[in-house]
C-alpha positions in Angstrom: 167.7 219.3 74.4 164.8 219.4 71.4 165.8 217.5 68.5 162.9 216.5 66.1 162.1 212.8 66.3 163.9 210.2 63.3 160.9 209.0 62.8 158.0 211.6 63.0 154.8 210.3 64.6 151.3 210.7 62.9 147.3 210.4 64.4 144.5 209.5 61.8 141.1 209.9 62.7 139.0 208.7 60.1 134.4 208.5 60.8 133.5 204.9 59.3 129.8 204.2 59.7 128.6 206.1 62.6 131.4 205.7 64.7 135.6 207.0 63.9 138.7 204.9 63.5 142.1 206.0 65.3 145.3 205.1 63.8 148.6 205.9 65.8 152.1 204.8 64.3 156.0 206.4 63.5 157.0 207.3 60.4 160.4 206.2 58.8 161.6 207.5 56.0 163.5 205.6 53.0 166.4 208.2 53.8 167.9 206.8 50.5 168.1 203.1 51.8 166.5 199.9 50.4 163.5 199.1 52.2 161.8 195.9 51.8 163.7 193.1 51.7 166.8 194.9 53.5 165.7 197.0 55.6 162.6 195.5 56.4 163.7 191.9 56.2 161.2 189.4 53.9 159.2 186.8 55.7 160.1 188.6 59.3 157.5 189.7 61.7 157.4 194.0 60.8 156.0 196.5 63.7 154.6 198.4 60.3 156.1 201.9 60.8 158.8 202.8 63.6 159.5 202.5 67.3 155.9 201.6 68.8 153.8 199.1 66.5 150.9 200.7 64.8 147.3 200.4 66.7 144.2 201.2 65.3 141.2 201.6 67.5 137.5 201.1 66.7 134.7 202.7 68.1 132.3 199.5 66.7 132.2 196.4 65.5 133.8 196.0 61.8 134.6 193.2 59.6 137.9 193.0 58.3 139.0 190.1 56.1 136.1 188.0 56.7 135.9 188.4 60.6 134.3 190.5 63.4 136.5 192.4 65.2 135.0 193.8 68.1 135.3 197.7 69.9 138.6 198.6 70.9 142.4 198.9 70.2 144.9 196.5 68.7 148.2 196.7 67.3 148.8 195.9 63.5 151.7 193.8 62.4 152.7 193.1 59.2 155.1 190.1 57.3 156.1 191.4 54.1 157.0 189.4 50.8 157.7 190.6 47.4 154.6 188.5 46.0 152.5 188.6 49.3 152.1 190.0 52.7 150.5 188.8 55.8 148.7 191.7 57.9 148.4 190.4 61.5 146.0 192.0 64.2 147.2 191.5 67.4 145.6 192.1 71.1 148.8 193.2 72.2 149.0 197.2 71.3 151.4 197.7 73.7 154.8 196.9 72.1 157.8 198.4 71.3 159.1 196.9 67.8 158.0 193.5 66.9 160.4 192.2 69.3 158.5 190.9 72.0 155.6 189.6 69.1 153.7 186.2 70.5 151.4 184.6 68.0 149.2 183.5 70.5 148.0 187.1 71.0 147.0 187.4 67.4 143.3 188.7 66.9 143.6 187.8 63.4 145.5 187.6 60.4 145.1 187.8 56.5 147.5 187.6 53.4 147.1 190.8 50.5 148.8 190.8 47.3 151.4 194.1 47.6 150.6 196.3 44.8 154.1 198.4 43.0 153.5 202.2 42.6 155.6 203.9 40.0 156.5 207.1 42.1 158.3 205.6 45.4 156.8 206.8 48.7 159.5 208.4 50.7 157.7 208.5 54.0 155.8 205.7 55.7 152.4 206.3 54.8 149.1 205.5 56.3 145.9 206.4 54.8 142.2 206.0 54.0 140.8 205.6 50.6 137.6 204.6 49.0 135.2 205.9 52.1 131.7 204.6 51.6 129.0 204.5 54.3 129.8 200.7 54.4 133.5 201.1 54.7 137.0 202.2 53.2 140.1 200.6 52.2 143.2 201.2 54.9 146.3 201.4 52.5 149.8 201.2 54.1 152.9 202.3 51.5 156.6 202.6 51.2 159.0 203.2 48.7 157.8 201.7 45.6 155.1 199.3 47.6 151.3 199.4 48.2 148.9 197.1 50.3 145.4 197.8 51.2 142.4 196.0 52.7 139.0 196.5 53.5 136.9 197.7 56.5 133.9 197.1 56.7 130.7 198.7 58.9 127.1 197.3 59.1 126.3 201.5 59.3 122.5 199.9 58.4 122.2 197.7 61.7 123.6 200.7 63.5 121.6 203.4 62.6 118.4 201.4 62.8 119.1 200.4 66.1 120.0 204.7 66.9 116.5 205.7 65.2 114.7 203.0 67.2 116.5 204.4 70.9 116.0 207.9 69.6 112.6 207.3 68.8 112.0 206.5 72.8 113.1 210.0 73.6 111.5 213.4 74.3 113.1 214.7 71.5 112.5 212.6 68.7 114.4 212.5 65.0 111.4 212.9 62.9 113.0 214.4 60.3 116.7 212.9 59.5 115.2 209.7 60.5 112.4 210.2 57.3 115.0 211.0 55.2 117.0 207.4 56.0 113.8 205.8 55.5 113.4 207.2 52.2 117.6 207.0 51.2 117.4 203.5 52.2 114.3 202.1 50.8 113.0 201.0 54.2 109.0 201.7 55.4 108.0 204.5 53.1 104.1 204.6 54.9 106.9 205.1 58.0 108.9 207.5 56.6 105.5 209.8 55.3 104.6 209.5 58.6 107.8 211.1 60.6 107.9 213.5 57.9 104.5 215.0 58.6 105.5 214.5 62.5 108.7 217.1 61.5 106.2 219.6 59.2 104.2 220.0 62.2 106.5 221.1 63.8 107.8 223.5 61.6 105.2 224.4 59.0 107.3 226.8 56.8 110.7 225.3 56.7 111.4 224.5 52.5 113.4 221.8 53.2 110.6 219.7 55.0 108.3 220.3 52.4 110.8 219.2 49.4 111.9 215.6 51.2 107.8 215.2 52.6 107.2 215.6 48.6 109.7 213.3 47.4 108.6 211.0 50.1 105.2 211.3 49.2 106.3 210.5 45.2 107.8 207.4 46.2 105.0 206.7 48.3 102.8 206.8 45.4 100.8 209.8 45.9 101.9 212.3 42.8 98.8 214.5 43.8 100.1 215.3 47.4 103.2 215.8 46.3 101.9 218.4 44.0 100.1 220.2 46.4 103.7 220.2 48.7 106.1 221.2 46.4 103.6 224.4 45.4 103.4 225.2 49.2 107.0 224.8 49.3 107.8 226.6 46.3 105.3 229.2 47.9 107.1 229.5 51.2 110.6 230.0 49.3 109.6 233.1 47.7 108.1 234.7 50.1 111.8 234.2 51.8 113.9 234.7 48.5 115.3 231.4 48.8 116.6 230.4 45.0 118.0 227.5 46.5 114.5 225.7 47.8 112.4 227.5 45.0 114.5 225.2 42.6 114.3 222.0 44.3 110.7 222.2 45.3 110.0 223.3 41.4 112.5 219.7 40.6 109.5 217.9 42.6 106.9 219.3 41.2 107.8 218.3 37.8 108.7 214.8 39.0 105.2 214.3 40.5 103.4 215.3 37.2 105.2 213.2 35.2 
């Protein structure tokens, strides 16, 4: 016999940094009950969803709260109260309910102040919000209740330490690895030099030329830049390419100002 599930079960996959987050849980619904504080009893240990706790898996490191939590999977537990709630990380993902929850396998834990939303959830929800580079906020809501939390990636350690192994290679990132240089304010003398590393190896591609120019601006040479963003602008026409013609002409103005 198929029959569809009470609670229906969801997988987020959300890239954080240069590496994903995986969050697996069961959604209940409010099915026209109270929730918190019936339902899901105040100042009680809560699996946060339905029938298996929610885990979360990390491909990296990632701060949360305050504290390094290392690669892997762990199980998220939560203690709701109307005025705060404590979000527990445990090491043991393998659970069914909260029944068999041990403190001593805690990871971590952290209180948040529960935010009220003025259009009530129906469904259990899990989400992402706020995605930077450095992180995102994990939001949990139900009925008329919010909590969220940071999570946080040190995406600059990482792909430093990438660009430095990937340098080592046969096939080396010249070009993307310029263009962090220069996003990031690190080595612009090392950034100029990649970039001319990825021109030589493809003389006529627009793009090169309008990031070597920009690079060469910051770098402080205006009259290099100049002569890149004509050649650019040069290469673009002869290949109809509006696109590059505009940004290489954006350049150019910038470098004779």
């Amino acid at each position: 016999m198929k029959i569809p599930p009470a609670s229906s079960s969801q997988t987020i996959i959300q890239s954080l940094g240069t590496s994903k987050v995986t969050v697996v849980y069961s959604r209940p619904n409010m099915s026209e009950r109270k929730v918190f504080g019936e339902l899901v009893p105040y100042n009680a240990v809560w699996r946060t969803g339905a029938n298996q706790i929610t885990t979360i898996t990390f491909e990296s490191e990632v701060n949360i709260s305050g504290n390094k939590v290392a690669a892997g999977t762990y199980g998220i537990l939560t203690i709701p109260n109307k005025d705060k709630w404590t979000v527990i990380f445990t090491k043991n993902s393998n659970q069914w309910g909260s029944y068999t929850y041990n403190e001593a396998e805690d990871l971590l834990r952290f209180e948040v102040k529960p935010q009220t939303l003025a259009t009530p959830v129906e469904t259990f929800t899990i989400n992402f919000s706020d995605v930077m580079p450095e992180g995102a906020k994990m939001n949990l809501s139900w009925e008329n209740t919010l909590i969220e939390f940071d999570i946080l990636v040190d995406e600059d350690a990482e792909i430093m330490a990438s660009i430095d192994e990937a340098m080592k290679g046969e096939k080396k990132p010249y070009f993307p690895a310029a263009q962090y240089y220069y996003k990031n304010n690190k080595d612009i003398n090392k950034a100029l030099e990649w970039v001319n590393k990825a021109e030589e190896q493809a003389p006529k591609a627009t793009y090169i030329k309008y990031w070597k120019g920009l690079i060469q601006i910051k770098a402080g040479d205006k009259a290099g830049a100049i002569q890149t963003a004509q050649k650019g602008i040069e290469i673009a026409k002869e290949e109809n390419n509006e696109e590059y013609i505009k940004l290489n002409g954006q350049v150019l103005e910038q470098a004779k100002r």
